[in-house]
VOPAGU-2260 file (C-alpha; in pm, 1 decimal, decimal comma):
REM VOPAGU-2260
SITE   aa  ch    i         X         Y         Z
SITE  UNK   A    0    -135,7    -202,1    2468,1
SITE  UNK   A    1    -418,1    -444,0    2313,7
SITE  UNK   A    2    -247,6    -738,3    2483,3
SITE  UNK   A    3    -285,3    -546,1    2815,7
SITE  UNK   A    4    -613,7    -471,8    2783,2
SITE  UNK   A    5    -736,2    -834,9    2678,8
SITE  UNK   A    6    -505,1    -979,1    3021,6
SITE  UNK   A    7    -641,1    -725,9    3257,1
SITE  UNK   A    8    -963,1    -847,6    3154,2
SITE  UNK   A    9    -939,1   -1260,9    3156,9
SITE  UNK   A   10    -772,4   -1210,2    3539,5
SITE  UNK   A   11   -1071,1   -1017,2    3640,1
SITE  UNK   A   12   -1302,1   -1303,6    3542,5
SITE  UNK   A   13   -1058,1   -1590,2    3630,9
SITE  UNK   A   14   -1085,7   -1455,7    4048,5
SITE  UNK   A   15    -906,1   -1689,2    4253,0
SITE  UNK   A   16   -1110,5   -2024,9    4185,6
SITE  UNK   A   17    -836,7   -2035,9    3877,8
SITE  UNK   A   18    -685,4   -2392,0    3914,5
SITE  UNK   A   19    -456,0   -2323,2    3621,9
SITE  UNK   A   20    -118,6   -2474,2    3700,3
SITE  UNK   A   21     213,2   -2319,1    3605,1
SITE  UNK   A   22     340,0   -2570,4    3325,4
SITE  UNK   A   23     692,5   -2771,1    3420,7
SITE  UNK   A   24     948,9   -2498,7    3302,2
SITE  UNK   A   25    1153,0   -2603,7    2964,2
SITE  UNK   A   26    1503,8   -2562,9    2882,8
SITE  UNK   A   27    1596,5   -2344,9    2611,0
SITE  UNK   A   28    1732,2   -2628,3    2296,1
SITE  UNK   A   29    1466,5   -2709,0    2020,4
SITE  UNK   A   30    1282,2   -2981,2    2189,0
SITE  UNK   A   31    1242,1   -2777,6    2543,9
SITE  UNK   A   32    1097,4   -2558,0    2271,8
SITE  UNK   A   33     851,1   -2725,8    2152,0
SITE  UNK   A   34     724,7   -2896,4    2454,8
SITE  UNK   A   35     683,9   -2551,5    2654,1
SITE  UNK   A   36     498,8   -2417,0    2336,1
SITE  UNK   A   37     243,9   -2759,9    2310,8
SITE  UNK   A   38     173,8   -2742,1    2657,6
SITE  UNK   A   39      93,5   -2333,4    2717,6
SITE  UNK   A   40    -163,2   -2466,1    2371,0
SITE  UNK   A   41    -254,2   -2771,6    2562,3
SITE  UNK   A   42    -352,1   -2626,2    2886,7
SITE  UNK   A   43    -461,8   -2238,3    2808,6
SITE  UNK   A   44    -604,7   -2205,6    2461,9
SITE  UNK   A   45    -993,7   -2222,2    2458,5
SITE  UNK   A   46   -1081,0   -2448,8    2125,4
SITE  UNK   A   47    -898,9   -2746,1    2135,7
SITE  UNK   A   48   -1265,9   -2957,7    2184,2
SITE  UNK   A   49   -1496,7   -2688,2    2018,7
SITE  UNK   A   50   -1294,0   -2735,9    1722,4
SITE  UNK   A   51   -1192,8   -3069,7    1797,1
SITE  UNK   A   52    -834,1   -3104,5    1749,6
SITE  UNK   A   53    -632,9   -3381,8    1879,9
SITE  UNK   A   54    -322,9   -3195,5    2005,7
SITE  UNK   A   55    -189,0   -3491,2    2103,3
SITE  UNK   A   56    -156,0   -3638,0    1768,2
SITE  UNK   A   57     -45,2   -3292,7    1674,7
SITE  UNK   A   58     243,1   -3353,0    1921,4
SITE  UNK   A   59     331,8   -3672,2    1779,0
SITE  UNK   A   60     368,4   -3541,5    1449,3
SITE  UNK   A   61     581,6   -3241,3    1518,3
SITE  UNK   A   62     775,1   -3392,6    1769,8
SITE  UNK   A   63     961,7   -3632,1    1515,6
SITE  UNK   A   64    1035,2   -3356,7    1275,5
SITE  UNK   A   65    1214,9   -3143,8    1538,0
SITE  UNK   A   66    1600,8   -3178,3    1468,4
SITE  UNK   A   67    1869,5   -3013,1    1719,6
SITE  UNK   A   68    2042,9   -2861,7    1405,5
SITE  UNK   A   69    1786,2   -2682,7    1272,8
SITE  UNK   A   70    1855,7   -2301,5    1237,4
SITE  UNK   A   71    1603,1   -2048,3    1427,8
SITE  UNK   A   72    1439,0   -1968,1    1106,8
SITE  UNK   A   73    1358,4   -2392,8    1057,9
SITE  UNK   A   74    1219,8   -2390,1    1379,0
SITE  UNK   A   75    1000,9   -2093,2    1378,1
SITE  UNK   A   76     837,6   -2175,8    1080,0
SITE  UNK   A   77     815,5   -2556,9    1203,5
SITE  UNK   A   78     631,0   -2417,6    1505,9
SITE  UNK   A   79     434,0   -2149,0    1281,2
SITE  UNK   A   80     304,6   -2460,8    1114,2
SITE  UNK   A   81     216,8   -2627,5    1407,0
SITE  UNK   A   82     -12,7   -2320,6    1554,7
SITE  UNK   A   83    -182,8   -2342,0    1206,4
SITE  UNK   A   84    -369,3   -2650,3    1291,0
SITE  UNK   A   85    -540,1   -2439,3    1507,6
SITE  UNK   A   86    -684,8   -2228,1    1235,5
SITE  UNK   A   87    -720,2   -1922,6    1438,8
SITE  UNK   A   88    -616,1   -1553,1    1310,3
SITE  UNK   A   89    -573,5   -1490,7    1682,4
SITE  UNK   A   90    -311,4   -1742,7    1702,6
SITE  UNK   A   91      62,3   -1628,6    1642,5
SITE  UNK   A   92     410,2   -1660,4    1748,7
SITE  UNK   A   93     654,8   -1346,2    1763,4
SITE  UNK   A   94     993,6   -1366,1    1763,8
SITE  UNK   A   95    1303,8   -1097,6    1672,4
SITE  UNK   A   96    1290,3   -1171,8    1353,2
SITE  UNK   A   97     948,2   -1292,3    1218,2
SITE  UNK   A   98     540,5   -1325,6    1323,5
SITE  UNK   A   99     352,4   -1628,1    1242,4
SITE  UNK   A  100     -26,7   -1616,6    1116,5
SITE  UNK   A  101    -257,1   -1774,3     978,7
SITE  UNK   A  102    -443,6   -1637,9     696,4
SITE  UNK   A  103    -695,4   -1915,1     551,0
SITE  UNK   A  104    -987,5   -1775,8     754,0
SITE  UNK   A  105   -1034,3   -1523,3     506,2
SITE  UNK   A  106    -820,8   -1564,9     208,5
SITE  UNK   A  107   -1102,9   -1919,5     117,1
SITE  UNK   A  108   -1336,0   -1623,6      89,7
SITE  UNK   A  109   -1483,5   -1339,8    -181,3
SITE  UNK   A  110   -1344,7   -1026,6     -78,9
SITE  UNK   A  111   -1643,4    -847,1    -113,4
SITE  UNK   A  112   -1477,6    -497,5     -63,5
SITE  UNK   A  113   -1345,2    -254,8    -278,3
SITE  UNK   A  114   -1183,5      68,0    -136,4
SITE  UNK   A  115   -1192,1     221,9    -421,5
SITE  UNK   A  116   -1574,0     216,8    -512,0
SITE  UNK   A  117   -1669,6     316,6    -140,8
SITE  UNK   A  118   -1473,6     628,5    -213,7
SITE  UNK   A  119   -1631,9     718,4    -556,3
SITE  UNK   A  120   -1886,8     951,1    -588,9
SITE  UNK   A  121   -2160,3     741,9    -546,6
SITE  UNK   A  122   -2084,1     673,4    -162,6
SITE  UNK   A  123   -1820,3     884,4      44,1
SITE  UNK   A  124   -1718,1    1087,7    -225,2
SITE  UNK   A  125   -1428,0    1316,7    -221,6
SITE  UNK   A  126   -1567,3    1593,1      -6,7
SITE  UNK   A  127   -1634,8    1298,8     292,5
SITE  UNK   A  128   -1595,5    1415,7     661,0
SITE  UNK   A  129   -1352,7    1210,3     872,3
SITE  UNK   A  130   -1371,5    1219,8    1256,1
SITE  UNK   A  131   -1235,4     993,2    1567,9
SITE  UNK   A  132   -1131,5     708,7    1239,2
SITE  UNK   A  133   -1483,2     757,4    1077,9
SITE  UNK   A  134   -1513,2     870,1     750,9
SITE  UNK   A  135   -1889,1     930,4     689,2
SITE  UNK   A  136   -2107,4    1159,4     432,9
SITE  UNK   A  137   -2449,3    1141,9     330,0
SITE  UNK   A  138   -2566,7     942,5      36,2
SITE  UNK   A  139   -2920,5    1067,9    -190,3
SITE  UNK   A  140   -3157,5     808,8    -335,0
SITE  UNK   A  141   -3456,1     922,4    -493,6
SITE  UNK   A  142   -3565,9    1186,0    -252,7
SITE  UNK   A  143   -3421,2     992,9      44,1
SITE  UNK   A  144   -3111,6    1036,0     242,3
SITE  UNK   A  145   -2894,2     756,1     385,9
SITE  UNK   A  146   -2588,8     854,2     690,2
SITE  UNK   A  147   -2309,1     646,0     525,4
SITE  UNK   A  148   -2000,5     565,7     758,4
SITE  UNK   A  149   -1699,8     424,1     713,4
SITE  UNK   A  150   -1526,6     218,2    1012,6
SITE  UNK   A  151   -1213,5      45,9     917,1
SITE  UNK   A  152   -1044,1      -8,8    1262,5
SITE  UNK   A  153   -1133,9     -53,0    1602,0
SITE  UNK   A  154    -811,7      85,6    1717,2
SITE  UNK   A  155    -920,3     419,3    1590,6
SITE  UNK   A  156   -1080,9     584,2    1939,0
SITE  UNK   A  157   -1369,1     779,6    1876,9
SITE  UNK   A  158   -1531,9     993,5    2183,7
SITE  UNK   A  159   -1888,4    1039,0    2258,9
SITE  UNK   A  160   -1889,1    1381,3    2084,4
SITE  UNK   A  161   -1711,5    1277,0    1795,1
SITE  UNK   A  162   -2005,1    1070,3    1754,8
SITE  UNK   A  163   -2284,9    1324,7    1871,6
SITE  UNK   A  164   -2104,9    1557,2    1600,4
SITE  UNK   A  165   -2146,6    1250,4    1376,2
SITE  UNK   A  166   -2512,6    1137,2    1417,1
SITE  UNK   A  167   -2616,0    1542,8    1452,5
SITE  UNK   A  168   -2453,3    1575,0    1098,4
SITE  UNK   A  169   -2705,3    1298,1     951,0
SITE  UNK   A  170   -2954,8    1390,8    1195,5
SITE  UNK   A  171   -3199,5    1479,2     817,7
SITE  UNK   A  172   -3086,5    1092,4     683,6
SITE  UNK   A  173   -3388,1     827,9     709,1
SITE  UNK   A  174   -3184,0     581,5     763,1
SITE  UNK   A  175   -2767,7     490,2     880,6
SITE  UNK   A  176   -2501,0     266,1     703,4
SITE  UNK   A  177   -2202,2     169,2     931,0
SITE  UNK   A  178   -1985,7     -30,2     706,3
SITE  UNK   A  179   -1705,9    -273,8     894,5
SITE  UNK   A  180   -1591,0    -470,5     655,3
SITE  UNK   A  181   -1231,2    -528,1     654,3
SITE  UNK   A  182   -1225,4    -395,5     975,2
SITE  UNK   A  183   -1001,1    -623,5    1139,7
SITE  UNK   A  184   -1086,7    -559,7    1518,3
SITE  UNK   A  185    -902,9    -318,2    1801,4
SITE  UNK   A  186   -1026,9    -278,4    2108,5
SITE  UNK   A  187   -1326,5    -440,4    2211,5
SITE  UNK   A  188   -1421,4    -167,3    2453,8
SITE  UNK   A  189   -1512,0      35,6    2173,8
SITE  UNK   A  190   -1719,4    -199,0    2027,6
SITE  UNK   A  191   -1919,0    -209,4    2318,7
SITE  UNK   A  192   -1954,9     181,5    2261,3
SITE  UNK   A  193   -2026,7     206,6    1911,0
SITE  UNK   A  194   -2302,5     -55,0    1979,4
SITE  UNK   A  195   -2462,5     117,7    2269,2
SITE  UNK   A  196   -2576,8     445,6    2013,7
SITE  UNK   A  197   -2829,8     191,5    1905,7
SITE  UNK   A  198   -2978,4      58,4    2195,6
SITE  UNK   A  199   -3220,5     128,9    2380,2
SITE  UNK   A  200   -3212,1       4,6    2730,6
SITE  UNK   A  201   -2927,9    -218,5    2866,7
SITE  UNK   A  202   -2931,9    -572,8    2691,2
SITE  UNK   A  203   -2731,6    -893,4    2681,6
SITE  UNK   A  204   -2550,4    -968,0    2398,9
SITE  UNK   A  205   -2349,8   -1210,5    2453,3
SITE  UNK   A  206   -2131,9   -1433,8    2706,9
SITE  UNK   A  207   -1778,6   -1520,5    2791,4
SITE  UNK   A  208   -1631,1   -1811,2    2987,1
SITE  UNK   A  209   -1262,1   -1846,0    3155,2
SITE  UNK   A  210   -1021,1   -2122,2    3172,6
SITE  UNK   A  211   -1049,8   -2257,6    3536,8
SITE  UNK   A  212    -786,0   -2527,6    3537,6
SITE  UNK   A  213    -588,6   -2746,7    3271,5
SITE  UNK   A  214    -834,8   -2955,2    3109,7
SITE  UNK   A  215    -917,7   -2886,1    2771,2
SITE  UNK   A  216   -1303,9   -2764,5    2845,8
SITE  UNK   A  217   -1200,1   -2662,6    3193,4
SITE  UNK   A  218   -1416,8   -2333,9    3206,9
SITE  UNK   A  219   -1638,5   -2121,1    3435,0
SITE  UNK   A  220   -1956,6   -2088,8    3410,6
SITE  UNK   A  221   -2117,7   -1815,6    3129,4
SITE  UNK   A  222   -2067,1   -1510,6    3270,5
SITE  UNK   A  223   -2343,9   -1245,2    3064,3
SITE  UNK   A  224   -2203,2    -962,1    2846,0
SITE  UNK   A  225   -2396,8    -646,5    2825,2
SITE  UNK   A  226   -2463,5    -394,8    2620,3
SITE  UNK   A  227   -2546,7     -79,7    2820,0
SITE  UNK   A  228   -2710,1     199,7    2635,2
SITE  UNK   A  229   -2610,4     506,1    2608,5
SITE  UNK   A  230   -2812,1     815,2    2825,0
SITE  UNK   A  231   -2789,7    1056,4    2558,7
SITE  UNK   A  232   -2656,3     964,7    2229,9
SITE  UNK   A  233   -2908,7     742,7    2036,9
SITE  UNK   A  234   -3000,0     653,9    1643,6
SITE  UNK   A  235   -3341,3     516,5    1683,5
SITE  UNK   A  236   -3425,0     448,2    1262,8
SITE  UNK   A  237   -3306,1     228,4    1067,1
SITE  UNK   A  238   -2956,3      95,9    1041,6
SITE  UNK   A  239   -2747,8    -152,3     833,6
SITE  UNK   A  240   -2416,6    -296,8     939,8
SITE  UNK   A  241   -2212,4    -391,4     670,2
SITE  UNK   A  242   -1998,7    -737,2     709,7
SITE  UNK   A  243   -1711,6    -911,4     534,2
SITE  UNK   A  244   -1508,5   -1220,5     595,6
SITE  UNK   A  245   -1209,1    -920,5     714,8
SITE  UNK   A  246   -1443,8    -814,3     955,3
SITE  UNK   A  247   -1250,1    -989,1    1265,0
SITE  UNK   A  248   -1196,4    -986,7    1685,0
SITE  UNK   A  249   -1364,4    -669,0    1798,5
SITE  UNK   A  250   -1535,4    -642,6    1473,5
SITE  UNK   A  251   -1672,2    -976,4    1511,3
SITE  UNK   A  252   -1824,4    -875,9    1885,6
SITE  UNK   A  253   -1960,4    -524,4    1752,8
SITE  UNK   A  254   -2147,0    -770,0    1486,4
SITE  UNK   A  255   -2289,2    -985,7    1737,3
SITE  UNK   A  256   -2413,6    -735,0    1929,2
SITE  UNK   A  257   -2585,6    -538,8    1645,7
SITE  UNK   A  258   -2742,3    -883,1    1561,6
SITE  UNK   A  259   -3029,6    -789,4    1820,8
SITE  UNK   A  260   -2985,0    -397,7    1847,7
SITE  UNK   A  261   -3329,9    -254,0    1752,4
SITE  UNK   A  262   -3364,7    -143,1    1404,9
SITE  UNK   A  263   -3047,8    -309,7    1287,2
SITE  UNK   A  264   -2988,2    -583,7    1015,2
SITE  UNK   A  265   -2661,2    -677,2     911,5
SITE  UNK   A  266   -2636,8    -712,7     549,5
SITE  UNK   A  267   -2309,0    -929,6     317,1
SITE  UNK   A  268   -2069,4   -1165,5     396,4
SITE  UNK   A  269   -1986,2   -1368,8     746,5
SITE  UNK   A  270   -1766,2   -1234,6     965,6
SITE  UNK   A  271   -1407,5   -1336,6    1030,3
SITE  UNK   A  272   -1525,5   -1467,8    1338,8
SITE  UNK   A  273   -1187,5   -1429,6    1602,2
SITE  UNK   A  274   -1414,2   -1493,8    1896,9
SITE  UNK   A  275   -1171,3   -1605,2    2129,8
SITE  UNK   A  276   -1043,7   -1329,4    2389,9
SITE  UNK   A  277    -641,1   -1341,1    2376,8
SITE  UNK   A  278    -341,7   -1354,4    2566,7
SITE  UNK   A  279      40,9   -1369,5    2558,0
SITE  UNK   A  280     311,3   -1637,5    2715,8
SITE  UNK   A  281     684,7   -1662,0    2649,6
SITE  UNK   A  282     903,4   -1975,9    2576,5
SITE  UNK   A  283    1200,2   -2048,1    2692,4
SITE  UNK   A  284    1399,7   -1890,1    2428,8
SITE  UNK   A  285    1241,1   -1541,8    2446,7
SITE  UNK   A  286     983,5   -1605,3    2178,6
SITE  UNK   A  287     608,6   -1504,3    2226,2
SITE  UNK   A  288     302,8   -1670,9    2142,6
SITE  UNK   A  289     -32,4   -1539,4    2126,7
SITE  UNK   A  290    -385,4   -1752,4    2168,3
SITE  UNK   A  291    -720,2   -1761,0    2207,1
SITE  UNK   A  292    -814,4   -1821,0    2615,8
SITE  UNK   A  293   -1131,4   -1736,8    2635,4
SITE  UNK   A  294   -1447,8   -1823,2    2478,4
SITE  UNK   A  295   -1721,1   -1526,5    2364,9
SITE  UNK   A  296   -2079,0   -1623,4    2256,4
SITE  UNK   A  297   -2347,1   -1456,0    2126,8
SITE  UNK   A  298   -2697,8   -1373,5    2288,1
SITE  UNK   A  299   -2781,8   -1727,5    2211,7
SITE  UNK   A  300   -2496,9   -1879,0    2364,5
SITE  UNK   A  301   -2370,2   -1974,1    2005,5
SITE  UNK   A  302   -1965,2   -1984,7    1967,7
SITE  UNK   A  303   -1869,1   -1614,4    1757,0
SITE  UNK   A  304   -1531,0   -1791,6    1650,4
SITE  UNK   A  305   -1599,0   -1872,8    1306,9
SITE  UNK   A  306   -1793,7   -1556,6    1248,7
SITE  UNK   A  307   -2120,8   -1426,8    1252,6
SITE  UNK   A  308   -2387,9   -1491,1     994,1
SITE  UNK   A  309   -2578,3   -1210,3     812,2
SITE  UNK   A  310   -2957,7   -1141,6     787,3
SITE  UNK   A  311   -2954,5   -1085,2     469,7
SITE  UNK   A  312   -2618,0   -1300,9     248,8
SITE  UNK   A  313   -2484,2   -1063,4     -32,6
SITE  UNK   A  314   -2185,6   -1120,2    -223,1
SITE  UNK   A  315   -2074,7    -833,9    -470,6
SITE  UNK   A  316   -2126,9    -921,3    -805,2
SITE  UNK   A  317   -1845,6    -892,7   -1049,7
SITE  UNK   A  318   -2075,1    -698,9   -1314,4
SITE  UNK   A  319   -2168,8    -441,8   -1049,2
SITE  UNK   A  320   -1804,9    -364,5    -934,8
SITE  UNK   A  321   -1674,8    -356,1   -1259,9
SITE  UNK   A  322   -1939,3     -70,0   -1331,8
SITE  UNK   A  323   -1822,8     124,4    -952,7
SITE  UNK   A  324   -2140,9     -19,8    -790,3
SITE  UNK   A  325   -2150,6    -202,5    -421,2
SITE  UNK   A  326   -2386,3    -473,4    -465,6
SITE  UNK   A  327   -2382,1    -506,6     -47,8
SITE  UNK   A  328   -2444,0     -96,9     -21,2
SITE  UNK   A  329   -2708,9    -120,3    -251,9
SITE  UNK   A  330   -2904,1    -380,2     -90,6
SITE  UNK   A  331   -2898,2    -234,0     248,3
SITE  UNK   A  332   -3020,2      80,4     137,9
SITE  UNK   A  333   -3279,5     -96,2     -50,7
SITE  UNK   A  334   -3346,5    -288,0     260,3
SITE  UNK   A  335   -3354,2      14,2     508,8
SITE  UNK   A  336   -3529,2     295,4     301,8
SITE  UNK   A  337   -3899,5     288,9     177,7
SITE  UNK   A  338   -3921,2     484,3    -149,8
């Protein structure tokens, strides 16, 4: 359904300038393989120069380790490894019996979440309200009250009145908490959504390119990304976004939109970045890969796919979460609430 979505998308801003051409088609053996899967990479995915990888030295070196009497397993995991130089959790290959990935873009990192603290009492609690894949309660400092919500997938739909049920519920709090992190993206649609509550007249937020032929920075000119905001449901004070190196793909754009929302800082860790709007091809043999074919920037017309940076860098501390406190809930409280 996601993979829908993102294609419906890239072929709407592709139009019919595209001068993408069909790759030769591959026979189904090992090396047929390999070449069909090198050349989709080759021709379609969107970082080869940004990130500067020579794919053709990456060809080189997998070519000779391809051997016709390698089993399906050998061969999937040779090509796994090969998608890794990449270095993008967007990247995969699916077959019948196994799904490539690459992890490193967030394992190098400090978690910087802990489930089970953001459920204690001193946050959600156990009496917490859950609606449309929020779970969101109110949190007292010293005479002041905070809106606290939990967001941990952007595949959860929410509606516009689960939200105006939401915001009317912490309509008395001086100030909002949406926490993302390890939120590891959905649909971007709703991030679009969730970011409009906090705007205040349309805005551009970011930009996208397509892939207009074969070449490796073959690409259409920025087309803008905006923001609209929404005619009736609005939180105008103070609010902190919560980031975390799991906080990936549509969690990444909701970031970089919030970025320049008014009232908004975004408080902890980068973001997993996953900037790169994806799409699916097949190989000869029936196996799937999925990769990055479009590049999204932010407002500034800086690349999102190695995250987004925080305005204020927090890392929780091993003291506090060994004592049930969020150092990065904390701060942003302390940040948006004046005692």
């Amino acid at each position: 359904m996601k993979k829908r979505i993102y294609f419906i998308i890239i072929i709407a801003g592709i139009g019919l300038n595209s001068c993408i051409e069909e790759p030769v088609k591959q026979p189904n053996t090992h090396f047929g393989n390999l070449e069909a899967l090198w050349k989709i990479i080759d021709t379609r995915y969107c970082y080869l120069d940004y990130k500067k990888i020579n794919w053709d030295s990456v060809h080189t070196v997998y070519k000779v380790r391809v051997d016709t009497s390698m089993t399906d397993y050998q061969l999937f995991s040779l090509f796994g490894e090969m998608l890794g130089e990449l270095k993008d959790g967007h990247v995969n290959l699916y077959s019948d019996f196994n799904t490539s990935r690459y992890w490193k873009w967030f394992t190098d990192f400090p978690a910087n979440f802990n489930s089970k603290i953001i459920y204690s009492s001193l946050y959600l609690g156990n009496d917490y309200l859950a609606a449309g894949g929020m779970r969101y309660n109110i949190i007292s400092r010293q005479f002041k009250k905070v809106g606290y919500i939990y967001y941990g997938d952007f595949s959860d739909r929410f509606t516009d009145s689960k939200m105006s049920s939401i915001f009317n519920y912490l309509k008395d709090c001086d100030a909002l908490i949406i926490d993302v992190r390890n939120n590891g993206g959905g649909y971007l649609d709703l991030s679009e959504q969730l970011a409009s509550y906090f705007f205040s007249n349309e805005t551009v937020t970011g930009y996208i390119q397509h892939k207009t032929g074969n070449g490796h920075s073959s690409f259409s000119k920025p087309v803008a990304i905006k923001t609209p905001a929404h005619k009736s449901i609005k939180w105008q004070r103070p609010v902190a976004i919560l980031s975390n190196r799991l906080s990936y793909s549509a969690t990444n754009a909701f970031i970089s939109k919030m970025k320049i929302a008014p009232n908004a800082i975004v408080v902890g860790d980068k973001s997993g970045g996953g900037g790169g709007l994806p799409i699916s091809s097949e190989l000869p043999n029936g196996w799937m890969v999925r990769f990055s074919s479009s590049p999204i920037y932010d407002a500034s017309m800086q690349n999102t796919e190695w995250g987004i940076d925080p305005d204020v860098k927090v890392d929780i501390s091993t003291t506090d979460e060994a004592n049930g406190i969020d150092t990065i809930i904390e701060t942003a409280i302390t940040l948006i609430i004046k005692y």
